[in-house]
C-alpha positions as semicolon CSV with decimal commas, in nm:
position;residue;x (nm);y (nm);z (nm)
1;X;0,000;0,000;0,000
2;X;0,169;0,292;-0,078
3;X;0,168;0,609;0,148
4;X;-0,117;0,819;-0,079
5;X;-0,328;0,485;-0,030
6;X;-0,242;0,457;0,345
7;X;-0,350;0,836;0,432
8;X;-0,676;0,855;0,257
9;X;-0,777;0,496;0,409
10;X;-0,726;0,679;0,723
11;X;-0,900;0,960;0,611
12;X;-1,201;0,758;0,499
13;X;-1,232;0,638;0,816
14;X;-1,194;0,911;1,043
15;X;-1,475;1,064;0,803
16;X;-1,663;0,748;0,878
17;X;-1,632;0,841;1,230
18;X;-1,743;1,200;1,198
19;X;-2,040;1,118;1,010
20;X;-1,917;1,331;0,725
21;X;-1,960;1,178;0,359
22;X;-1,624;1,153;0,114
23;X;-1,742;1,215;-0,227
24;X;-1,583;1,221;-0,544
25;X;-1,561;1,610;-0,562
26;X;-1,425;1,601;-0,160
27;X;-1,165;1,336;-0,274
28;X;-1,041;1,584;-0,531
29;X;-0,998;1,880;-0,318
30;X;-0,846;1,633;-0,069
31;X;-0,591;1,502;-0,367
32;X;-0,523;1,813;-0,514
33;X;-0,410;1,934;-0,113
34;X;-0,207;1,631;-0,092
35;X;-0,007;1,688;-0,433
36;X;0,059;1,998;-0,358
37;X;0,403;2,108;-0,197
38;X;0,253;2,524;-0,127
39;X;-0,044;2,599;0,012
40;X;-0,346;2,695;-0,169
41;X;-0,595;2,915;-0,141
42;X;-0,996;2,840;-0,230
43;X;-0,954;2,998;-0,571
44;X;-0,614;2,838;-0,679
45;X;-0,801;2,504;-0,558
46;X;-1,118;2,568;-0,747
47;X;-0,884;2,628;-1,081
48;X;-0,703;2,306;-0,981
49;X;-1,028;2,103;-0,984
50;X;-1,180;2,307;-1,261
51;X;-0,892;2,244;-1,511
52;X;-1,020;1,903;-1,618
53;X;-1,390;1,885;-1,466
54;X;-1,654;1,918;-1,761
55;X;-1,913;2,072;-1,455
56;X;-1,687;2,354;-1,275
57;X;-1,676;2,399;-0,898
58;X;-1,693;2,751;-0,775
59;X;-1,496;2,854;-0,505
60;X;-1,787;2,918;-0,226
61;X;-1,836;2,543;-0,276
62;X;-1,474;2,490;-0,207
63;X;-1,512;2,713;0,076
64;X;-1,754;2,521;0,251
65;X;-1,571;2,183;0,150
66;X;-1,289;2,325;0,324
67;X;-1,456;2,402;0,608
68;X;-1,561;2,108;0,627
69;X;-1,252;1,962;0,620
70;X;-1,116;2,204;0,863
71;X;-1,396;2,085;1,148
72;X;-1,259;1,711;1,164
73;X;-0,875;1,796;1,133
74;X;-0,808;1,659;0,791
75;X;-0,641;1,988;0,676
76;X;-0,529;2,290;0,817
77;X;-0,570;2,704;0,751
78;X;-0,273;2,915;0,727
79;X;-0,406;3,222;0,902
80;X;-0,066;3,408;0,776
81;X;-0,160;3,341;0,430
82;X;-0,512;3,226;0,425
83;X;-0,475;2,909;0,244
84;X;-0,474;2,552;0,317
85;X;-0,229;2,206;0,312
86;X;-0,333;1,893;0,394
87;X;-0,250;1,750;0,767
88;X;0,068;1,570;0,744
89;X;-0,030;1,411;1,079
90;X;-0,346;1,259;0,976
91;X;-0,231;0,895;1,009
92;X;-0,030;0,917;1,340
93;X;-0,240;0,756;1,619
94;X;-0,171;0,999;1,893
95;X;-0,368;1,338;1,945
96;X;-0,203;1,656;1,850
97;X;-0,208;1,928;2,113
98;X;-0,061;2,226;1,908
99;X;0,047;2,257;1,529
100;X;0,366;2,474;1,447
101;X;0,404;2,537;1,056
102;X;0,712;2,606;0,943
103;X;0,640;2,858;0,638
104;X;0,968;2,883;0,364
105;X;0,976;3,275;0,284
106;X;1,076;3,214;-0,063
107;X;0,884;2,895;-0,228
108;X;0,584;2,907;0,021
109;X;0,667;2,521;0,053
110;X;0,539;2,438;0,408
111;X;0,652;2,166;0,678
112;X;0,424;2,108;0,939
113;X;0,635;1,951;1,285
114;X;0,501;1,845;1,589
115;X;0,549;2,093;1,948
116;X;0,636;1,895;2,285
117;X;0,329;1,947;2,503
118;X;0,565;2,102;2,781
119;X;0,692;2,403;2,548
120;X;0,296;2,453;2,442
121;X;0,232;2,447;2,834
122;X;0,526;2,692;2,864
123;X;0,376;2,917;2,633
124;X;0,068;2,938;2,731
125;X;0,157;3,031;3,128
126;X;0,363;3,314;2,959
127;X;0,050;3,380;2,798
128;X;-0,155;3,435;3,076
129;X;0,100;3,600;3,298
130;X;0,129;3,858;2,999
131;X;-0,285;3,880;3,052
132;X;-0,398;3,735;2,703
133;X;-0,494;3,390;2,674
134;X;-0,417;3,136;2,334
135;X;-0,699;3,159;2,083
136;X;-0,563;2,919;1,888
137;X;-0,260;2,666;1,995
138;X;-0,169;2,712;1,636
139;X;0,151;2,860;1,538
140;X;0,321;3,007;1,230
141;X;0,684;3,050;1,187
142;X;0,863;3,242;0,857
143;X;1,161;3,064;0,809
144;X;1,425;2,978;0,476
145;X;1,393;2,606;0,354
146;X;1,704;2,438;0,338
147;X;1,699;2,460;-0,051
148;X;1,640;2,796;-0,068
149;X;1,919;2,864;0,183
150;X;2,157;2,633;-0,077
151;X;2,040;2,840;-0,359
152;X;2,116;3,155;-0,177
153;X;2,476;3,079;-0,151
154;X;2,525;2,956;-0,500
């Protein structure tokens, strides 16, 4: 089974779980997310299925297939850029307390990593001694991909 095959077994059956229906036209978005190395925003999604789909999709469809999505953790919203990847976590069988994106400046590629619970727990006491509280345990970090970097010096 190869890893594509692996991921959306696991996605089939989460969305079993959640009572939410995988069509055809979700399994697109859903494959066009995974394919993709950037992030993508509704519209770049909606050309993406639209490119080679004789009935077109617009993009407040793909807005509320995306939501949907978002609701049962299958992909995730860059706030930062207001687009969307697919969760790269979706077929590890422990629960995720925070997600930390690391965002490449240059090519937009996008490597989600896992936090320790005890730094999120860190950071949120030095939330609340600074009187705010977390909103979302999601964070965003600008950063150079290793490629880029290489490039850079060449």
């Amino acid at each position: 089974m190869t890893n594509q095959q692996k991921t959306f077994s696991t996605i089939e059956t989460h969305c079993l779980r959640e009572d939410v229906k995988l069509t055809p036209k979700r399994k697109k978005i859903l494959d066009i997310l995974y394919k993709s190395e950037a992030p993508l925003s509704a519209y770049e999604i909606a050309d993406l299925y639209n490119h080679d789909e004789k009935k077109p999709m617009h993009a407040m469809s793909i807005y509320r297939i995306l939501n949907l999505f978002l609701g049962i953790n299958i992909i995730h919203k860059l706030a930062s850029q207001n687009k969307y990847i697919f969760c790269s976590h979706i077929t590890c069988d422990h629960n995720h307390v925070a997600q930390q994106f690391l965002i490449c400046k240059k090519c937009k590629k996008v490597k989600e990593i896992e936090l320790n619970p005890a730094l999120i727990n860190e950071l949120n006491a030095n939330i609340k001694k600074s009187g705010f509280q977390i909103d979302g345990p999601q964070l965003e970090i600008d950063c150079i991909c290793e490629k880029c970097a290489r490039d850079d010096i060449l």
